[in-house]
TORKEZA-49009 format. One record per residue (C-alpha): residue number from 1; z, y, x. Coordinates in steps of 0.02 Angstrom, whole numbers, plus 50000, padded with zeros to 5 digits. Last residue first. Example, Ala and Ser with C-alpha at 12.3 -4.5 7.8 and 13.67 -1.06 7.14 Angstrom:
<sites>
@k = 2, up = 50357, north = 49947, east = 50684
@k = 1, up = 50390, north = 49775, east = 50615
</sites>
This chain:
<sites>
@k = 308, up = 51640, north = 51278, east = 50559
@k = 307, up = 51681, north = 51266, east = 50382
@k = 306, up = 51821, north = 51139, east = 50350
@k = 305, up = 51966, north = 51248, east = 50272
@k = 304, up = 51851, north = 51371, east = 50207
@k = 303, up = 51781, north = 51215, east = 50090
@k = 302, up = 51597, north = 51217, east = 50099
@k = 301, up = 51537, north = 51241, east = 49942
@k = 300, up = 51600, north = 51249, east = 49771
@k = 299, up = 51751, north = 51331, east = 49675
@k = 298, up = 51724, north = 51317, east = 49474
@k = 297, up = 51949, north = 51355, east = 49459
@k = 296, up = 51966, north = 51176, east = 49385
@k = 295, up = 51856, north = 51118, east = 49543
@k = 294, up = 51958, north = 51175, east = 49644
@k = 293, up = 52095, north = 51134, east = 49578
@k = 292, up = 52063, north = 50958, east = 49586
@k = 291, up = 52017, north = 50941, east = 49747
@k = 290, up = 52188, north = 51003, east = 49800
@k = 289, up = 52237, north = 50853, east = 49694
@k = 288, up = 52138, north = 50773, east = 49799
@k = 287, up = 52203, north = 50817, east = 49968
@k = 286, up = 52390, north = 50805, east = 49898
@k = 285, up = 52356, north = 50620, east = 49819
@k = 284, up = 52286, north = 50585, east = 49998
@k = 283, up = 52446, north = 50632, east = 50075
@k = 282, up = 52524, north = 50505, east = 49940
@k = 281, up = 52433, north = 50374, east = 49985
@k = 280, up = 52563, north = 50225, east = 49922
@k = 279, up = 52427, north = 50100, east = 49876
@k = 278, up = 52462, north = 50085, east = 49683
@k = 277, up = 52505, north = 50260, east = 49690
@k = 276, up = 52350, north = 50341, east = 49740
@k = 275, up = 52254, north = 50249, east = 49601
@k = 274, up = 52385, north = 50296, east = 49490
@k = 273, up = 52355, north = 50476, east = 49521
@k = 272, up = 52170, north = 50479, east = 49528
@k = 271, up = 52136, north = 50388, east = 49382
@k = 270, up = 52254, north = 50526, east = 49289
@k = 269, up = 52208, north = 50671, east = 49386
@k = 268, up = 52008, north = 50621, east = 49337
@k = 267, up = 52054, north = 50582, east = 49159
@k = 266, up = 52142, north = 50764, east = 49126
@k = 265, up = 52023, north = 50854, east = 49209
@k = 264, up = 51884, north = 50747, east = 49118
@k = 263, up = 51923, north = 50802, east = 48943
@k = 262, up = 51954, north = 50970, east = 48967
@k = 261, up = 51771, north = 50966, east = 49055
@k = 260, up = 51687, north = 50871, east = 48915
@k = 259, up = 51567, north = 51002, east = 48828
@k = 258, up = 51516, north = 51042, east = 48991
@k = 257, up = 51410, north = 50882, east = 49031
@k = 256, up = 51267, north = 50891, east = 49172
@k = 255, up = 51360, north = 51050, east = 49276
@k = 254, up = 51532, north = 51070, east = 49205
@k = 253, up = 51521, north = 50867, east = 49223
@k = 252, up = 51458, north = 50885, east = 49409
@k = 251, up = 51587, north = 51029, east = 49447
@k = 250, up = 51725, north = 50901, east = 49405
@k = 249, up = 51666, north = 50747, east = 49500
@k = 248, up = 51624, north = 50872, east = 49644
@k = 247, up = 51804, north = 50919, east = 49672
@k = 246, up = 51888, north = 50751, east = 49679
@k = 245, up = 51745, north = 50667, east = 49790
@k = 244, up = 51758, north = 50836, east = 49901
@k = 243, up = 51949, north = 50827, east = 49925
@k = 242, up = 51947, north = 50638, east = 49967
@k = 241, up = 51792, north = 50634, east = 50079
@k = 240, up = 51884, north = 50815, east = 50153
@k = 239, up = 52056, north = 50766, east = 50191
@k = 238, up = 51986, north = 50603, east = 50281
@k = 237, up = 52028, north = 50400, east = 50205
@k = 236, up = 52132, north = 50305, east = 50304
@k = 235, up = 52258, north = 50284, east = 50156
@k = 234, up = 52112, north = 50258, east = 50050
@k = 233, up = 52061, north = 50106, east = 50152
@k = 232, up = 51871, north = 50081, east = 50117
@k = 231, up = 51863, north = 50234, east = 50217
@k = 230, up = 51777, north = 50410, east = 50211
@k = 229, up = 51803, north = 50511, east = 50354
@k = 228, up = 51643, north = 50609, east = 50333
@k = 227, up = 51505, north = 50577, east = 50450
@k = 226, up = 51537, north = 50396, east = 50497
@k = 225, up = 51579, north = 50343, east = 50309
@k = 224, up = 51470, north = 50225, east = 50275
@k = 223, up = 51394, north = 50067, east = 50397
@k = 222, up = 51241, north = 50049, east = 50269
@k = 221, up = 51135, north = 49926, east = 50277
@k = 220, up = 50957, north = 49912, east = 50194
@k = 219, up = 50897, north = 49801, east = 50090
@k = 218, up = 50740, north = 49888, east = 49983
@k = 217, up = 50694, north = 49695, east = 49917
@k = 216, up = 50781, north = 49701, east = 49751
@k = 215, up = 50681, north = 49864, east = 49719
@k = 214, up = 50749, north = 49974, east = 49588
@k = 213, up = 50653, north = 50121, east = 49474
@k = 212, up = 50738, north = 50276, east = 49403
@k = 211, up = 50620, north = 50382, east = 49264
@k = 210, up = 50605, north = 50552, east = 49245
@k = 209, up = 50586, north = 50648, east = 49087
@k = 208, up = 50675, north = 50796, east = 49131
@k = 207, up = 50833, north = 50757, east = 49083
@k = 206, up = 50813, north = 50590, east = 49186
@k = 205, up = 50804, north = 50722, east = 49329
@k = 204, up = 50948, north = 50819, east = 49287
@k = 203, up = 51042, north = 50637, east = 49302
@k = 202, up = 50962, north = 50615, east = 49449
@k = 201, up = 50996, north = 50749, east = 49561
@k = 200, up = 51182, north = 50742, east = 49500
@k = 199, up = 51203, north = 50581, east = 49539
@k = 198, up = 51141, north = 50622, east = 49703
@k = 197, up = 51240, north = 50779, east = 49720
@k = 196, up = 51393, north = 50700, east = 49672
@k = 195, up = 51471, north = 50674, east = 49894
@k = 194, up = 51445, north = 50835, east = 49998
@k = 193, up = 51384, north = 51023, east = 50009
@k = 192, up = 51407, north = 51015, east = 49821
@k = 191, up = 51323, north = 51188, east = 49838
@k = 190, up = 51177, north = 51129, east = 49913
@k = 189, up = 51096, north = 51066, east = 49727
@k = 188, up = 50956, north = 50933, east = 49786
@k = 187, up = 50788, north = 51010, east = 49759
@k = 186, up = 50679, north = 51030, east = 49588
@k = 185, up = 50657, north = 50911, east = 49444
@k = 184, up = 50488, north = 50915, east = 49396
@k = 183, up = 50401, north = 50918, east = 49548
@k = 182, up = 50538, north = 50831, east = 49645
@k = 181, up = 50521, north = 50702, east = 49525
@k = 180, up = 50337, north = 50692, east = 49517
@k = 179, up = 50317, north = 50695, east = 49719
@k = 178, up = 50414, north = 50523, east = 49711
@k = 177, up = 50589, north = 50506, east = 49782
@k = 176, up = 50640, north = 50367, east = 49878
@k = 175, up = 50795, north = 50332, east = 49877
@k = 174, up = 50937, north = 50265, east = 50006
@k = 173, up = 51107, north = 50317, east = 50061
@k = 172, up = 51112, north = 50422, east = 49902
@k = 171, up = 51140, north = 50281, east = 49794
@k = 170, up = 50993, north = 50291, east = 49626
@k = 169, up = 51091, north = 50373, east = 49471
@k = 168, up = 51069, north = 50312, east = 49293
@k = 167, up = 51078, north = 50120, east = 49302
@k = 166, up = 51086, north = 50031, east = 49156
@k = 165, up = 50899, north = 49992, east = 49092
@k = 164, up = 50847, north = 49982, east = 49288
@k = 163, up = 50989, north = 49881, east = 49359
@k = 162, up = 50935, north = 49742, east = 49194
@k = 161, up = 50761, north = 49748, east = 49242
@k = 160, up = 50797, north = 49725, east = 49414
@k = 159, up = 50897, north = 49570, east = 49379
@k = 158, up = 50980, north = 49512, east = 49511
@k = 157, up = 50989, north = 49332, east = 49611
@k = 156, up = 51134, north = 49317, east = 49737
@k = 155, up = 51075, north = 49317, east = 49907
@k = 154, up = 51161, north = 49491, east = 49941
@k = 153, up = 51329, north = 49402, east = 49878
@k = 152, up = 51389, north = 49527, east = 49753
@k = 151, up = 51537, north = 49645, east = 49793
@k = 150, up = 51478, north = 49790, east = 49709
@k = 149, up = 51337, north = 49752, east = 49606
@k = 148, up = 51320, north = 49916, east = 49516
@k = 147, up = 51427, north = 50055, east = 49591
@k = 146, up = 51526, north = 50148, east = 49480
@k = 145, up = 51538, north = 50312, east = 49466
@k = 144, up = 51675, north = 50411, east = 49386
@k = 143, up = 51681, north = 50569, east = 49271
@k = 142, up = 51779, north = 50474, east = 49149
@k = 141, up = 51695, north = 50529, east = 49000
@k = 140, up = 51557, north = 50519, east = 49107
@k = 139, up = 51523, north = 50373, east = 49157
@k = 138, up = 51400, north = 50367, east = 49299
@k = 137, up = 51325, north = 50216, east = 49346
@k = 136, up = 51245, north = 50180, east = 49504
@k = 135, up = 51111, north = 50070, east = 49588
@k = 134, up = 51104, north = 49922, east = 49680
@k = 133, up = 51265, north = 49957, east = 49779
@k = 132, up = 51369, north = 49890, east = 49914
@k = 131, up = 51331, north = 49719, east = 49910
@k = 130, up = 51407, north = 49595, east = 50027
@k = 129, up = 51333, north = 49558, east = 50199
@k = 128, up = 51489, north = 49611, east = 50314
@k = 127, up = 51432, north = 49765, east = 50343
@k = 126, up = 51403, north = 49795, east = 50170
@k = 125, up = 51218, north = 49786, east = 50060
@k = 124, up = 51123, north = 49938, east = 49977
@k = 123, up = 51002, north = 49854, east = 49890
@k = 122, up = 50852, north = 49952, east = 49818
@k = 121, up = 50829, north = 50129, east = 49750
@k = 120, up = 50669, north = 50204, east = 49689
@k = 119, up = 50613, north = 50379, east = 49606
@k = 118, up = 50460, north = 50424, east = 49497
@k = 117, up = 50477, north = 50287, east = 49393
@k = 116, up = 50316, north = 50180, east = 49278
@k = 115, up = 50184, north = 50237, east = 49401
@k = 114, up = 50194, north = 50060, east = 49485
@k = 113, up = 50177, north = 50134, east = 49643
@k = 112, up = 50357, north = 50182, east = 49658
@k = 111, up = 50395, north = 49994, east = 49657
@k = 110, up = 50273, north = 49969, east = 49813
@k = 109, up = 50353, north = 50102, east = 49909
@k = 108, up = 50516, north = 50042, east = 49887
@k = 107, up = 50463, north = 49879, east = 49931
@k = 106, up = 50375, north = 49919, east = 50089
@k = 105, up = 50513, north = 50035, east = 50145
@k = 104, up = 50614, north = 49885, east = 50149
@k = 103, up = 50529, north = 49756, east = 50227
@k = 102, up = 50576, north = 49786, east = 50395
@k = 101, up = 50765, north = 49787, east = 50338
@k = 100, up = 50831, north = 49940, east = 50328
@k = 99, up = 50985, north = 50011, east = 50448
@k = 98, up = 51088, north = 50144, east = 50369
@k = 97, up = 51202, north = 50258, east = 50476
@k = 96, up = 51082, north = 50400, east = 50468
@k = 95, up = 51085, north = 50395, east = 50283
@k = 94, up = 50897, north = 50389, east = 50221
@k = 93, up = 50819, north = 50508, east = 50089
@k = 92, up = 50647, north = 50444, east = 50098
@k = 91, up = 50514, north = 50567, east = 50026
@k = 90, up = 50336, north = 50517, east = 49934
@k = 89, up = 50182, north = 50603, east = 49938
@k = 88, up = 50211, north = 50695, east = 50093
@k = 87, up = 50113, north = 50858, east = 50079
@k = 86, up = 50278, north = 50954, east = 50123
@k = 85, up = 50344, north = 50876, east = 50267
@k = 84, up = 50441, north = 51015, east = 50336
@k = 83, up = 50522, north = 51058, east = 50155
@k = 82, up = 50581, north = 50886, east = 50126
@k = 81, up = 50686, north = 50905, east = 50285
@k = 80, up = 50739, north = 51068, east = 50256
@k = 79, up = 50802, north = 51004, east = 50071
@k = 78, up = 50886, north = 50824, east = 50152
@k = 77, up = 51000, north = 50954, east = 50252
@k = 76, up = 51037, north = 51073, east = 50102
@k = 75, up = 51091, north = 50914, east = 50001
@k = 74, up = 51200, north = 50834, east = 50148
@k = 73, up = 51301, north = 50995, east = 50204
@k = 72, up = 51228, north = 51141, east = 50282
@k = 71, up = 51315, north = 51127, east = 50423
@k = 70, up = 51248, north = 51302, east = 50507
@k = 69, up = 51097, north = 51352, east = 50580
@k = 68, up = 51015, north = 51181, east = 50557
@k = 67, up = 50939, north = 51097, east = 50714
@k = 66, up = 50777, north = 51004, east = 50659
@k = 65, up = 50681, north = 50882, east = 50751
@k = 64, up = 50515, north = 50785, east = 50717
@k = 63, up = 50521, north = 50602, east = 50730
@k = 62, up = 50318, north = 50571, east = 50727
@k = 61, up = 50268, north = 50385, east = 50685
@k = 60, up = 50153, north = 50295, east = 50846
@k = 59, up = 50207, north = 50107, east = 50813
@k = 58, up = 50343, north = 50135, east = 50958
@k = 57, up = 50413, north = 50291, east = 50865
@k = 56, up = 50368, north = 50450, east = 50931
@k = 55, up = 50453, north = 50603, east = 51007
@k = 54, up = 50589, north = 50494, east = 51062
@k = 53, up = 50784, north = 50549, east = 51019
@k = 52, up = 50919, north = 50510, east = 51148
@k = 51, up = 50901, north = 50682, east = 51236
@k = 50, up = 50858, north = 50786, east = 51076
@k = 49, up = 51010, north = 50696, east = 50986
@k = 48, up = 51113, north = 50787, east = 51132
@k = 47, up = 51041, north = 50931, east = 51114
@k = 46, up = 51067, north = 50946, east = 50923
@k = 45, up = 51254, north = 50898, east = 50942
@k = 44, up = 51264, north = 51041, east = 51053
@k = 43, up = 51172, north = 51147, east = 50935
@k = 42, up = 51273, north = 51143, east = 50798
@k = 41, up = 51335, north = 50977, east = 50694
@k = 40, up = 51219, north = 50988, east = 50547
@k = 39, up = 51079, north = 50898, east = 50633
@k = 38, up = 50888, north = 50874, east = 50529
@k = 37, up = 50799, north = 50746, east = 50550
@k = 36, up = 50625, north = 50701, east = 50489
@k = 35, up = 50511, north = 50540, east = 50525
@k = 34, up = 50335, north = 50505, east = 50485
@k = 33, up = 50245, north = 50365, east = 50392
@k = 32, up = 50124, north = 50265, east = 50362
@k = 31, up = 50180, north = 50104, east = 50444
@k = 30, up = 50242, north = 50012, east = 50302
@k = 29, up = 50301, north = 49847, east = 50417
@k = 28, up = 50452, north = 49932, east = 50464
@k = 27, up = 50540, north = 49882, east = 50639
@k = 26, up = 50507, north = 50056, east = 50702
@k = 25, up = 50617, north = 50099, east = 50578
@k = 24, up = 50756, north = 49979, east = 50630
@k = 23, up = 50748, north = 50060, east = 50789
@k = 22, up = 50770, north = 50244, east = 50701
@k = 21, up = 50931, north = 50175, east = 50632
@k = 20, up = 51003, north = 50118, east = 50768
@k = 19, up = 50983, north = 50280, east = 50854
@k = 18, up = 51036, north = 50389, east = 50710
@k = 17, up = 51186, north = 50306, east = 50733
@k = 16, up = 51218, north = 50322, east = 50899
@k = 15, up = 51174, north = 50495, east = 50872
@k = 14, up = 51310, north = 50546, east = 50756
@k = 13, up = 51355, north = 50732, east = 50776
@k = 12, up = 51316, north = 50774, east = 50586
@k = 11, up = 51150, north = 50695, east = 50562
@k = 10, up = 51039, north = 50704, east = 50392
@k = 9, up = 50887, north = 50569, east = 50389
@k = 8, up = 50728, north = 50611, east = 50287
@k = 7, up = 50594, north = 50516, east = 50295
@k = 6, up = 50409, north = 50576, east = 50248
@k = 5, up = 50312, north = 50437, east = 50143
@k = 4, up = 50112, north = 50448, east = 50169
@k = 3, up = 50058, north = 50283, east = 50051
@k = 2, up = 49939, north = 50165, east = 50093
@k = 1, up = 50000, north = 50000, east = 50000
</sites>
């Protein structure tokens, strides 16, 4: 399937990663296509991804760099790279510690090219082979997504048609988004700066008449959590992945469902509180219930505490 896809990989001072995950790029057996990345970290991050980045992949693909004045956070890093490949006709949103499988791209692609979605997600598997993800599910009267297939056996069998009728927000660590969506749906919103602005992508794009596809065969793994803090261990977890995740589930319904804000500050303290307490975090309760406020009081951005 000949299609031009453009890439688009986000750093924040991560080049190991982004090194992995370019060589399982050049492992991809869709060939057209051209890498973008764009580093958040400042310019000394920049140089040193400069110094361990190639020009070109093995198979010939550009990696073009980009050194953003200032951490723009994940959404206003995946729009500069969208922007620099503009006659792309398809864009990869790739986490730079993801690495696909060869055939991944392929199947993405080949979903896409159905002409029945205008944006794909595939398997997101675990580190230790488990599912991550095949798609999301955002329920809003709880303002809390849920991650479809979470703790499947990648070999299990799945029903894509079943992912597709349920799911209503594709995982951010991997989508490809048609020229229709972006088209019709616009950029990524920067002022979540992190975590929500998929799901918020989407579900303004399925207002819009788009559709969400899934590709069994997009594997790609994701190591999560290298930028941010985040932690399958909540008590490990960073002051901002547990701020941000509280704050952006509340500007996301004022956002995509206003009608239920009062509703969803009082469910989002609640799930947060006894989560917090069934594993003793209390420091983490503090972060998010600093969260919280902000977004009760429509705050967005990069936090002052973490800008810089």
């Amino acid at each position: 399937m000949s299609l031009h896809v453009a890439i688009a990989i986000v750093s924040f001072r991560n080049p190991g990663d982004v090194e992995d995950c370019l060589a399982a790029l050049a492992q991809a057996r869709h060939r057209d296509f051209e890498v973008v990345i764009c580093e958040n970290g400042g310019e000394a991050a920049f140089a040193e991804l400069k110094a361990r980045t190639p020009a070109h992949l093995p198979s010939g693909q550009p990696v073009q760099l980009i050194c953003a004045p200032s951490n723009l956070g994940f959404a206003g890093g995946v729009n500069v790279c969208m922007r620099r490949a503009p006659d792309a006709a398809a864009w990869w949103v790739l986490n730079p510690d993801t690495q696909p499988d060869p055939d991944a791209l392929s199947a993405l692609v080949e979903r896409l090219a159905r002409g029945d979605c205008q944006a794909v997600g595939g398997t997101i598997q675990l580190g230790d082979g488990r599912v991550q993800s095949y798609g999301g599910l955002w329920q809003r009267w709880l303002a809390r997504a849920v991650s479809l297939g979470y703790g499947d056996a990648t070999a299990a069998d799945v029903d894509a048609g079943r992912i597709e009728r349920t799911q209503n927000y594709l995982n951010g660590a991997s989508m490809l988004i048609g020229r229709e969506f972006l088209e019709a749906t616009g950029p990524m919103r920067e002022d979540y700066f992190l975590y929500c602005e998929e799901v918020e992508w989407c579900l303004r794009g399925l207002k819009r008449g788009m559709r969400l596809g899934f590709a069994p065969q997009g594997v790609v793994l994701h190591k999560q959590g290298t930028s941010t803090g985040a932690s399958a261990d909540l008590k490990a977890s960073s002051r901002l992945s547990i701020y941000l995740g509280e704050r952006n589930r509340i500007l996301l319904t004022r956002d995509c469902f206003p009608a239920l804000v009062p509703v969803t500050l009082l469910t989002a303290l609640g799930v947060a509180l006894v989560r917090c307490a069934k594993r003793g975090a209390w420091r983490q309760f503090a972060y998010g219930l600093q969260g919280w406020a902000a977004g009760l009081f429509n705050r967005r951005g990069v936090p002052r505490w973490a800008a810089g």
